[in-house]
C-alpha positions as a Markdown table, in Angstrom:
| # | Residue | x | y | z |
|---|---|---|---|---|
| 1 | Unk | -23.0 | -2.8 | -6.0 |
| 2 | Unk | -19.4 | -1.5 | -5.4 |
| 3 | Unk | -17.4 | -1.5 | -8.7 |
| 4 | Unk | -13.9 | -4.1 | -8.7 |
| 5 | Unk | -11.1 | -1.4 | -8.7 |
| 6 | Unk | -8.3 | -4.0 | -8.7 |
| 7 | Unk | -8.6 | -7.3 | -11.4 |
| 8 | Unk | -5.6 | -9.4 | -12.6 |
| 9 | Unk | -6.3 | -12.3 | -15.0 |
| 10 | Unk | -3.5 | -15.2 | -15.6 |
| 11 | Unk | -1.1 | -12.9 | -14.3 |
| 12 | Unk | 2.8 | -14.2 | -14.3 |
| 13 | Unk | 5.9 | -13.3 | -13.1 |
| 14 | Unk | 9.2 | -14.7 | -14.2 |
| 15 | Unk | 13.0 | -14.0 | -13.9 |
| 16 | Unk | 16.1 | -15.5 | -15.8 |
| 17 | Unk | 18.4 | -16.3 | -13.0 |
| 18 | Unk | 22.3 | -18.5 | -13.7 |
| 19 | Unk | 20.0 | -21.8 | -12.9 |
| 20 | Unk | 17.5 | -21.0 | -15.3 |
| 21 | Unk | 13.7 | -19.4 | -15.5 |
| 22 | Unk | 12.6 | -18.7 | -12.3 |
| 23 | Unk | 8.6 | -18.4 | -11.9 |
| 24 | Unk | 7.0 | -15.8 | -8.7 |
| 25 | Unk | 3.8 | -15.8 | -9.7 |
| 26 | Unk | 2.0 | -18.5 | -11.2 |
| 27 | Unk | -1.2 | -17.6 | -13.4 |
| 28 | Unk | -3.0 | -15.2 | -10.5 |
| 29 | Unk | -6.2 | -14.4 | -11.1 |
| 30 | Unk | -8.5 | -11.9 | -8.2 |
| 31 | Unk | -11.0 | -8.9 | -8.1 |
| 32 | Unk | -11.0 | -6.6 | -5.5 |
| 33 | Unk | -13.8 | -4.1 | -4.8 |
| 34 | Unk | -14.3 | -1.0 | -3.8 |
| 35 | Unk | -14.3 | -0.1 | -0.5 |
| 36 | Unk | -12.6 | -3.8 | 0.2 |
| 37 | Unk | -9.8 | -4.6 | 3.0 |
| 38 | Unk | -8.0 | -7.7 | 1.8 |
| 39 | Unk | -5.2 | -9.4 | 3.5 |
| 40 | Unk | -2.6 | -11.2 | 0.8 |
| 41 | Unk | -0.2 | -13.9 | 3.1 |
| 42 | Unk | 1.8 | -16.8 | 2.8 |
| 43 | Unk | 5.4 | -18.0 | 4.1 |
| 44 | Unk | 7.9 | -15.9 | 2.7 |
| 45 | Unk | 9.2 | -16.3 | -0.7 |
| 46 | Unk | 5.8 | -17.0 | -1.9 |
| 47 | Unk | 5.8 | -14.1 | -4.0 |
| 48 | Unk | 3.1 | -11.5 | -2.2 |
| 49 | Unk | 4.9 | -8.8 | -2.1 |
| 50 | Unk | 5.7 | -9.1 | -5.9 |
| 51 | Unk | 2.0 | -9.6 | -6.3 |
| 52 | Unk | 1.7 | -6.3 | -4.1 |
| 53 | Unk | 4.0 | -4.3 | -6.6 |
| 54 | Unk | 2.4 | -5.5 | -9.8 |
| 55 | Unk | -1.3 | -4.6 | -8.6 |
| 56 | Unk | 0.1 | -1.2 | -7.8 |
| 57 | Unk | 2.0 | -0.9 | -10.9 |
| 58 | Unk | 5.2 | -0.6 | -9.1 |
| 59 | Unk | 6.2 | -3.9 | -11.0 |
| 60 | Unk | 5.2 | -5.3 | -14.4 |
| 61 | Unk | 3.9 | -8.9 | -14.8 |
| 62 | Unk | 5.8 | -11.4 | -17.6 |
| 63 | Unk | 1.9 | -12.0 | -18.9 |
| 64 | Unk | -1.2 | -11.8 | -18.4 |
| 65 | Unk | -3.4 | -8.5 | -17.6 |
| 66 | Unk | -4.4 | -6.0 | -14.5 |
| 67 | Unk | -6.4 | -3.4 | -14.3 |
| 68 | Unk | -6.7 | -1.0 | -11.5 |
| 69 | Unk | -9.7 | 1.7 | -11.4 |
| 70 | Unk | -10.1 | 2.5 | -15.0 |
| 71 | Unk | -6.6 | 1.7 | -16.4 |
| 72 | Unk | -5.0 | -1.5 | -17.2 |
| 73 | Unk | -1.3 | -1.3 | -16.0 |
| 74 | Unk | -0.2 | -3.8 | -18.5 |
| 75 | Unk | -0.2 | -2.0 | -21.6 |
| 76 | Unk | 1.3 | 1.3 | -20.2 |
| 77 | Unk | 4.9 | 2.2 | -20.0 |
| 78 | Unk | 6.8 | 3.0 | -16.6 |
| 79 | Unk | 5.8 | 6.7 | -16.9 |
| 80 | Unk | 2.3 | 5.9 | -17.4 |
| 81 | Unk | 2.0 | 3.7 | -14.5 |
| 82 | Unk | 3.4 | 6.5 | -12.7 |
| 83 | Unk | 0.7 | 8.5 | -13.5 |
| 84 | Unk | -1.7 | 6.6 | -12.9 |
| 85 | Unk | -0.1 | 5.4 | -9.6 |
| 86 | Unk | -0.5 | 9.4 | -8.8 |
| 87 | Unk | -3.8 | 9.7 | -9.2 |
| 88 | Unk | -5.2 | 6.2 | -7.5 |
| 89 | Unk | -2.6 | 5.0 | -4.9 |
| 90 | Unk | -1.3 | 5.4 | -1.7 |
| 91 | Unk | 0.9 | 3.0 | 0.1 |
| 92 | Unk | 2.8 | 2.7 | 3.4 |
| 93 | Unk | 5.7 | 0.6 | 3.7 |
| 94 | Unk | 7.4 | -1.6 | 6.7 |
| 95 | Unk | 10.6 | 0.5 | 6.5 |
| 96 | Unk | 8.1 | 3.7 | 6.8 |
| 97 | Unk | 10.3 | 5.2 | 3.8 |
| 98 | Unk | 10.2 | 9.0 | 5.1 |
| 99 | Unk | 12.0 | 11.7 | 3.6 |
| 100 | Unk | 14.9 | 12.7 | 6.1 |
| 101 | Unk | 15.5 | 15.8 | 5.1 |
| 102 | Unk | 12.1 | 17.0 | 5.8 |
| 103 | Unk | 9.8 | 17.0 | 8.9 |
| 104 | Unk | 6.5 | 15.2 | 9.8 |
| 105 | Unk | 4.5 | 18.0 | 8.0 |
| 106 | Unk | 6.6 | 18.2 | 4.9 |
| 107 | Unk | 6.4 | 14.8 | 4.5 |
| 108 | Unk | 2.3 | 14.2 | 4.7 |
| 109 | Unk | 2.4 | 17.2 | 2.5 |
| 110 | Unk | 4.1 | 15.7 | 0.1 |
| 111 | Unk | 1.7 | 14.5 | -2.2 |
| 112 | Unk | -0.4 | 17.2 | -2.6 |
| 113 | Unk | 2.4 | 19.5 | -3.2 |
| 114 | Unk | 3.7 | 17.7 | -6.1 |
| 115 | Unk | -0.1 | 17.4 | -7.5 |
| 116 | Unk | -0.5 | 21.4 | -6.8 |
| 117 | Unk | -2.9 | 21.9 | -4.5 |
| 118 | Unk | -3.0 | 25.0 | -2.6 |
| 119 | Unk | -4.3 | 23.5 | 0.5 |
| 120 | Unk | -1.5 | 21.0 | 0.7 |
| 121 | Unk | -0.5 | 22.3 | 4.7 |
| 122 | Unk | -3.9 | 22.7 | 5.6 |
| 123 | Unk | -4.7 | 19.0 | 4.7 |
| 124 | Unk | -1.7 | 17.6 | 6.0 |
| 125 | Unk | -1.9 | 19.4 | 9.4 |
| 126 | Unk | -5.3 | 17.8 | 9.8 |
| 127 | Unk | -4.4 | 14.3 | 8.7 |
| 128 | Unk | -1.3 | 14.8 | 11.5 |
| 129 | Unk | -3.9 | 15.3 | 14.1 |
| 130 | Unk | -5.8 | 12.1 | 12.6 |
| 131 | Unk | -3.1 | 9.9 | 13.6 |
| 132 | Unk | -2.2 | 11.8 | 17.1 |
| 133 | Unk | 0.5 | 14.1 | 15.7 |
| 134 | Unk | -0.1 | 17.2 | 16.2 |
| 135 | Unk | 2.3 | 18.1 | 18.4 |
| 136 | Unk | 5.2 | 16.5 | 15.9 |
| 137 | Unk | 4.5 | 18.7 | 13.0 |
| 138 | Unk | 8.6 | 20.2 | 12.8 |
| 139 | Unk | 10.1 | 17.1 | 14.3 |
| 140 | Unk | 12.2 | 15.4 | 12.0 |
| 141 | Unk | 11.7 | 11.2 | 10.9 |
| 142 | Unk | 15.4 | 10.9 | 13.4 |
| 143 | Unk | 13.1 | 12.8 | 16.6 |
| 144 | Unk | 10.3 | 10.4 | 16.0 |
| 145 | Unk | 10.0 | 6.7 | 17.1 |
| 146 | Unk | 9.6 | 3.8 | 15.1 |
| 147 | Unk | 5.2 | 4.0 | 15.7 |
| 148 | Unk | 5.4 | 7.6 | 15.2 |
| 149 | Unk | 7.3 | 7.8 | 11.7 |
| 150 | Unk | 4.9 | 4.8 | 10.8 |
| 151 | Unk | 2.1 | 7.1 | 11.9 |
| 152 | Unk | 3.4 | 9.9 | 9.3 |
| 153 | Unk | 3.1 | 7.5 | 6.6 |
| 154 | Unk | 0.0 | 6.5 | 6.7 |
| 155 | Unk | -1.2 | 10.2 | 7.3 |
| 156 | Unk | 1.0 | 11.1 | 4.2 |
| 157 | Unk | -0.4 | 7.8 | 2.3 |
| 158 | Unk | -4.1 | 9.1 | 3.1 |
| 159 | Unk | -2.7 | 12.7 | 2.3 |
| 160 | Unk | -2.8 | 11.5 | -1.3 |
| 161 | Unk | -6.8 | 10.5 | -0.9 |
| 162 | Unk | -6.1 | 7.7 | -2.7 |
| 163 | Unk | -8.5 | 5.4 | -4.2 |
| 164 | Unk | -6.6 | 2.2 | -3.0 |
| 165 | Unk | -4.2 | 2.3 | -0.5 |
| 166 | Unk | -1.1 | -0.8 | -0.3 |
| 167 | Unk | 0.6 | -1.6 | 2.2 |
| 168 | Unk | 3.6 | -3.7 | 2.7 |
| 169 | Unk | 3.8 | -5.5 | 6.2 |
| 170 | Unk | 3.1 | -2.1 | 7.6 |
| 171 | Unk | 3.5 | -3.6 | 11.6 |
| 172 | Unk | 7.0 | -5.5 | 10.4 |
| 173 | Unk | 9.1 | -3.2 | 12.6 |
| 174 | Unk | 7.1 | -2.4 | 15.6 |
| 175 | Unk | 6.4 | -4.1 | 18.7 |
| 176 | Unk | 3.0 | -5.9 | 19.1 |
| 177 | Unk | 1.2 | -3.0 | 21.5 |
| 178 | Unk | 2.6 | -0.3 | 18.8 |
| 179 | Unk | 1.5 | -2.4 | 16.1 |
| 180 | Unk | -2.3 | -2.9 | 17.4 |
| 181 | Unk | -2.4 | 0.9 | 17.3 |
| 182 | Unk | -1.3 | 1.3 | 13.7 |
| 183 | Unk | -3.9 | -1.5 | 12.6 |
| 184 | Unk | -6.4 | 0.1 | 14.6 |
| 185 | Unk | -5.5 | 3.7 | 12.8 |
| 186 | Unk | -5.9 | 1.9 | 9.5 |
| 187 | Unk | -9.1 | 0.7 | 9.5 |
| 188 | Unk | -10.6 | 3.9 | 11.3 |
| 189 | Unk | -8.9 | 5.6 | 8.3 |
| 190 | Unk | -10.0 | 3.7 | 5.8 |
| 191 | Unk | -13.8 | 3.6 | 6.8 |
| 192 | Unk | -13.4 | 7.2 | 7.1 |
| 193 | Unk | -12.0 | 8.1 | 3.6 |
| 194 | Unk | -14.0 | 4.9 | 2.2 |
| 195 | Unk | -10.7 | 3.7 | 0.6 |
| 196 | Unk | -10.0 | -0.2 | -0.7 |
| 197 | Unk | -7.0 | -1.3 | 1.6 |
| 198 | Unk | -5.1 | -4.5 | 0.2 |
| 199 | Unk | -2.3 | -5.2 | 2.4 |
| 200 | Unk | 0.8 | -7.7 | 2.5 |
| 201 | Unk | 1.3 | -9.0 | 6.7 |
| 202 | Unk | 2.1 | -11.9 | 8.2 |
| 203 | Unk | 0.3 | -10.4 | 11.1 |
| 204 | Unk | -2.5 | -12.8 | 12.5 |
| 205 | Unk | -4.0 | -10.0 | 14.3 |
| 206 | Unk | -3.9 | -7.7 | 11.1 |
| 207 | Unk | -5.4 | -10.5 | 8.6 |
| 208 | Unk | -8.2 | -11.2 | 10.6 |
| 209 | Unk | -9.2 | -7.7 | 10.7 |
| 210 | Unk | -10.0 | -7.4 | 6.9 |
| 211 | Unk | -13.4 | -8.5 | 4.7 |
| 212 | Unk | -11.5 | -11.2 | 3.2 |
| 213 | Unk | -7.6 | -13.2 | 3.0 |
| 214 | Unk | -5.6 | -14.5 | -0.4 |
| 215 | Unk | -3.5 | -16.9 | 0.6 |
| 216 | Unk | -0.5 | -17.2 | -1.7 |
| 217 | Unk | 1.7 | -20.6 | -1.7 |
| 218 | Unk | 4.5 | -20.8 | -3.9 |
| 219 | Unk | 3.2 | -18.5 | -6.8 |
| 220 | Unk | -0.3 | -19.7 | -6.9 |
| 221 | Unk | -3.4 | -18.3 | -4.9 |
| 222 | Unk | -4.0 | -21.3 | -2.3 |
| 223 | Unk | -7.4 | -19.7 | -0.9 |
C-alpha cells in the first residue's frame, strides 16, 4: 500500500486585516498518497492556492499540523522548510517563473546544480528532449513562447526528481490547444518518474484527468 506523503490535520490560516481577523482556511484536514494526482478547486478566493503553499511549506498555517514525506512542516523554521522543500518538491507555476538571465538549459539545470550533482547538464538535456525541447537548449525564456517556457518548467520541476510535484494553475496563461499539451506532458511525466502531483486549476479538462478532486469553498474542504 502506497505510504500518505502529504497529511494536514485541523489546519488554519488566519490574517489580521484593518476590519478585523480574517480566516483562509478553515480546520483542513486531507492525506495524500504516494504516487496520487489530486486536483484542489473552487471559485477564487477560496483559499487553494494558500492551501497549495502551506502543503509545500512555502506558507505556514495559524494552527493545526502537516506533514509531508517524513517531516512535519509545522514545527520547522523558514530555513528548514527550505530544506526540506529541496529535497522533496518540485513545482511549476502559471507565471512559469524562469530565470531571465539564463537559457532553457541553465534553467532545468538549476536544481541539480545548486544540490551538486555532477550530472546536472546531462540530466537536464535529457529532460529538454522529454518535453520536445531539444532544439531550444541556448534560447533564452524572451525567444520562447508562452507553451514553450511552461514546458522548461516542468522539465526544470522534474529536473529536481521530486517526490511531490505542485503546481499552481499551470494552464492559466495558455490557450486551450497549448494547454491540453502541457496536461498531457504532466501526467506522462508523472507516471514516468512515479511522482504525487497535487495541483491548484480551475481547468475542467485538467481536474478530471487526476485520481481524485478537493473541492475547497470558502476555507473549508466541500468534497
Amino acid at each position: 500500500m502506497n505510504r500518505t506523503v502529504v497529511c494536514a490535520k485541523a489546519v488554519e490560516k488566519a490574517v489580521d486585516t484593518a476590519a478585523g481577523k480574517l480566516v483562509i482556511l478553515d480546520g483542513i484536514d486531507l492525506e495524500i498518497k504516494q504516487g496520487e494526482t489530486v486536483a484542489i478547486v473552487g471559485a477564487s478566493g477560496s483559499g487553494k492556492t494558500t492551501l497549495l503553499g502551506i502543503l509545500a511549506g512555502l506558507d505556514s498555517a495559524s494552527s493545526g499540523s502537516v506533514h509531508l514525506v517524513d517531516a512535519e512542516l509545522t514545527s520547522l523554521d523558514e530555513e528548514a522548510r527550505a530544506l526540506v522543500r529541496g529535497k522533496h518538491v518540485g513545482f511549476v507555476f502559471q507565471s512559469f517563473q524562469l530565470l531571465s538571465s539564463l537559457t532553457a538549459l541553465e534553467n532545468v539545470m538549476l536544481p541539480a546544480e545548486l544540490r551538486g550533482e555532477t550530472l546536472a547538464e546531462s540530466q537536464a538535456i535529457e529532460l529538454l528532449k522529454k518535453v520536445g525541447l531539444e532544439d531550444r537548449v541556448t534560447h533564452y525564456p524572451r525567444q520562447l513562447s508562452g507553451g514553450e517556457q511552461q514546458r522548461v518548467a516542468i522539465a526544470r520541476a522534474f529536473a529536481s526528481q521530486p517526490t511531490v510535484l505542485f503546481a499552481d494553475e499551470p494552464t492559466g496563461n495558455l490557450d486551450t490547444h497549448t494547454g491540453e499539451l502541457i496536461i498531457q506532458l504532466l501526467f506522462d511525466l508523472n507516471k514516468e518518474f512515479g511522482t504525487t502531483l497535487i495541483m491548484v486549476t480551475h481547468d475542467t479538462r485538467l481536474a478530471e484527468r487526476c485520481d481524485r478532486t478537493i473541492a475547497i469553498e470558502a476555507g473549508s474542504i466541500s468534497a
